[in-house]
N, C-alpha and C positions, 0 to 999 in steps of 0.2 A: 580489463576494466581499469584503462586509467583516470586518471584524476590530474586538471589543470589550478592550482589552488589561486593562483594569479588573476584570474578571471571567473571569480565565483558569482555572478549572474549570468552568466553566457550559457550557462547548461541547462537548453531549451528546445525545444522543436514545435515553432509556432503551429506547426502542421498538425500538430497533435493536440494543441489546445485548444485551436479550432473546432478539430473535431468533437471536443467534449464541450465546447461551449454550444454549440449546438444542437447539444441533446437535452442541456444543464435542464430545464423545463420538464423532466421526464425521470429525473433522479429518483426523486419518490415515489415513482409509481411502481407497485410491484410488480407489475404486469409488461412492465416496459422494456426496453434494451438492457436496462439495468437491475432484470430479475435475478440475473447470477451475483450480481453481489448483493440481493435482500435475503436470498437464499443460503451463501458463505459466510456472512456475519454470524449468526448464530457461531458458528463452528470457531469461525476466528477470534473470536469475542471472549468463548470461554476455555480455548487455549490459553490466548493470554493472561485472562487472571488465573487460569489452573499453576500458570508457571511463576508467576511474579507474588499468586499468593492474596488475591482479592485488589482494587484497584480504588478501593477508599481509600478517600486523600491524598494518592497518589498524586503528581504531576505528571502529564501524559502532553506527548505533543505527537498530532497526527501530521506525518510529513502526505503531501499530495492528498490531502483530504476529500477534494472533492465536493459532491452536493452534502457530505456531513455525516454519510450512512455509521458510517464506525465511529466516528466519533461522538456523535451522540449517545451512541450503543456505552460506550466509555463513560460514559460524565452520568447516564442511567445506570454504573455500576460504582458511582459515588469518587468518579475521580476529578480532577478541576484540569478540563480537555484545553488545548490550542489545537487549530486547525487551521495550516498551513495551503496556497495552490496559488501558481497562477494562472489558474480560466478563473477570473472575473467572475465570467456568468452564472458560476457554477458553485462559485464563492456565495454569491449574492442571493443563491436556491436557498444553500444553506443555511444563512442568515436569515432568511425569511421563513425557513422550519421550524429553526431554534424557536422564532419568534409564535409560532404555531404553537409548537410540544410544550413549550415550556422548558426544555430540557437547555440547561444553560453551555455553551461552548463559545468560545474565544476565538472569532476566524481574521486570518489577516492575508494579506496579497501579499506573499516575500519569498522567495527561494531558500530551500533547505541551506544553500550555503552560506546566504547573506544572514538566517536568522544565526547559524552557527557565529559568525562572526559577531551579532547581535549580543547572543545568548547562550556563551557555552559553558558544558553543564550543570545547566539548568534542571533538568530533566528527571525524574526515576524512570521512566518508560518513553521511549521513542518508539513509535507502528510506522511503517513502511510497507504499503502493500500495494500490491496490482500496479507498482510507479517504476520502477526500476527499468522495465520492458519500453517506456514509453520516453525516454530522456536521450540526447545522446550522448552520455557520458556516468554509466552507473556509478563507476567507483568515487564519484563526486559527490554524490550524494551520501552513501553509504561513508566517507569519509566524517560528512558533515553532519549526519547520525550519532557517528561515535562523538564529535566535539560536543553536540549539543545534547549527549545524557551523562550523568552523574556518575563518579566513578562507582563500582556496584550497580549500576542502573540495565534496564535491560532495552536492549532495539531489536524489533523484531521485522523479518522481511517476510515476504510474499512476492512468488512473481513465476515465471515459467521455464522450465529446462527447453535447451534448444535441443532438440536429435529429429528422426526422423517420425518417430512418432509422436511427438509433441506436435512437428506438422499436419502430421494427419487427423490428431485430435481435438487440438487446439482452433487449428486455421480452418483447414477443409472440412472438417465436421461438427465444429461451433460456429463455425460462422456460413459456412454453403449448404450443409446439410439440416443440422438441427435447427439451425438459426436464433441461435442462444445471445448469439451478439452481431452488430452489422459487420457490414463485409468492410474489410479493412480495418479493422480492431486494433491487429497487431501486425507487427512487421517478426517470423522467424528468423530475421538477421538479429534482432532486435533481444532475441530473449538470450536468458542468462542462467550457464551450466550454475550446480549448486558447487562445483568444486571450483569455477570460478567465483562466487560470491564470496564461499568460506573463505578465500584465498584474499580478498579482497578487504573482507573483515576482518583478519587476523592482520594485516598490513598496516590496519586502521587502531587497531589495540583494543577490537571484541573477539571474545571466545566464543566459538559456537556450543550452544546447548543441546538443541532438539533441532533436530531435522523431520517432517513430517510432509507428505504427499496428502493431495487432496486430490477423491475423485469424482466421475462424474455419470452415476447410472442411468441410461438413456429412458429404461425401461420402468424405472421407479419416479425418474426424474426429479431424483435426492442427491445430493452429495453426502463425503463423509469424508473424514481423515483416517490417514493410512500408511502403511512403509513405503508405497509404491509414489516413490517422486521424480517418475520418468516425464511428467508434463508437468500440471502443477505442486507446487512445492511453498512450504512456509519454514521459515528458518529463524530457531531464537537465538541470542546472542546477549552476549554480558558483558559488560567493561572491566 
């Protein structure tokens, strides 16, 4: 996981923001491509305030936010959200939700790094989730995490272990078999060990907290959080 700090808007892969702009029309639909994360919010939602300790008033900045799903979840738990991406399209969902829910959230088009240089810490909570996997250049991010929260602040990741069964769970049976997400999601070249993160984090000047797996029952068709973070994983972190 390195990091280029020279060239803090460069850490992009239009290939992938295409892809989500593409769907951006679809974010809020429960039912859609994007049922796994209407489904994992809950869970991730109230990890983070179980660890930080409620999220009123808090300052919260969602890096790769998205059509706004967590972050709104955030700001309906009384905290004053930013929400960070750049798919446009997907920016522009979530805009248009806010403006639905009433649920108020701050969204802007800028790279985790450029806002660090912006805004650093700023922050008591930085969420970092399901983005790490999709960039090419994790430890850039995860650097510009740490700048832009609060010394004491917490940054929290989500993303996926590479092995071989993360392949077969993640790739080939989320996406070919169950059909939980389209095909091409993810790249396993692409995901990232938890002992690489932690390694990444501590480099950055976060201490890891909680480590937790999240799983995925075919047959209940629930998730839940758990020790088992041989695929997915959520990881908290402190300054």
């Amino acid at each position: 996981m390195s990091s280029d700090a020279s060239r803090p808007s460069s850490n992009v892969d239009q290939a992938e923001l295409d892809k989500f702009s593409a769907l951006a029309s679809r974010w809020w639909d429960p039912n859609s491509e994007f049922k796994p994360l209407h489904a994992i919010n809950p869970l991730r939602l109230e990890w983070i305030k179980g660890l930080v300790g409620g999220l009123h008033d808090k300052t919260v900045l969602d890096v790769g936010c998205g059509g706004g799903i967590l972050a709104e979840g955030m700001a309906r738990a009384g905290a004053k959200v930013t929400g960070i991406d750049l798919a446009d399209k997907s920016l522009r969902v979530a805009k248009l939700h806010g403006l639905e829910s009433g649920v108020p959230v701050t969204y802007r088009s800028i790279s985790a790094e450029d806002m660090a240089l912006e805004q650093p810490q700023t922050f008591d909570v930085v969420a970092c989730m399901e983005m790490l996997e999709h960039v090419p250049d994790p430890g850039s991010i995860v650097r510009a995490c740490s700048t832009l929260v609060k010394p004491g602040g917490w940054v929290f990741f989500s993303t996926l272990n590479r092995n071989p069964k993360s392949f077969l769970f993640a790739i080939v049976g989320a996406e070919y078999i169950l059909r939980l997400l389209p095909r091409g999601t993810h790249s396993w070249r692409s995901f990232v060990r938890p002992s690489e993160l932690a390694t990444s984090a501590r480099t950055c000047g976060l201490t890891t907290q909680e480590l937790m797996g999240m799983s995925y029952n075919p047959f209940t068709q629930t998730y839940s959080l758990g020790r088992d973070t041989s695929v997915n994983y959520l990881m908290a972190t402190r300054k």
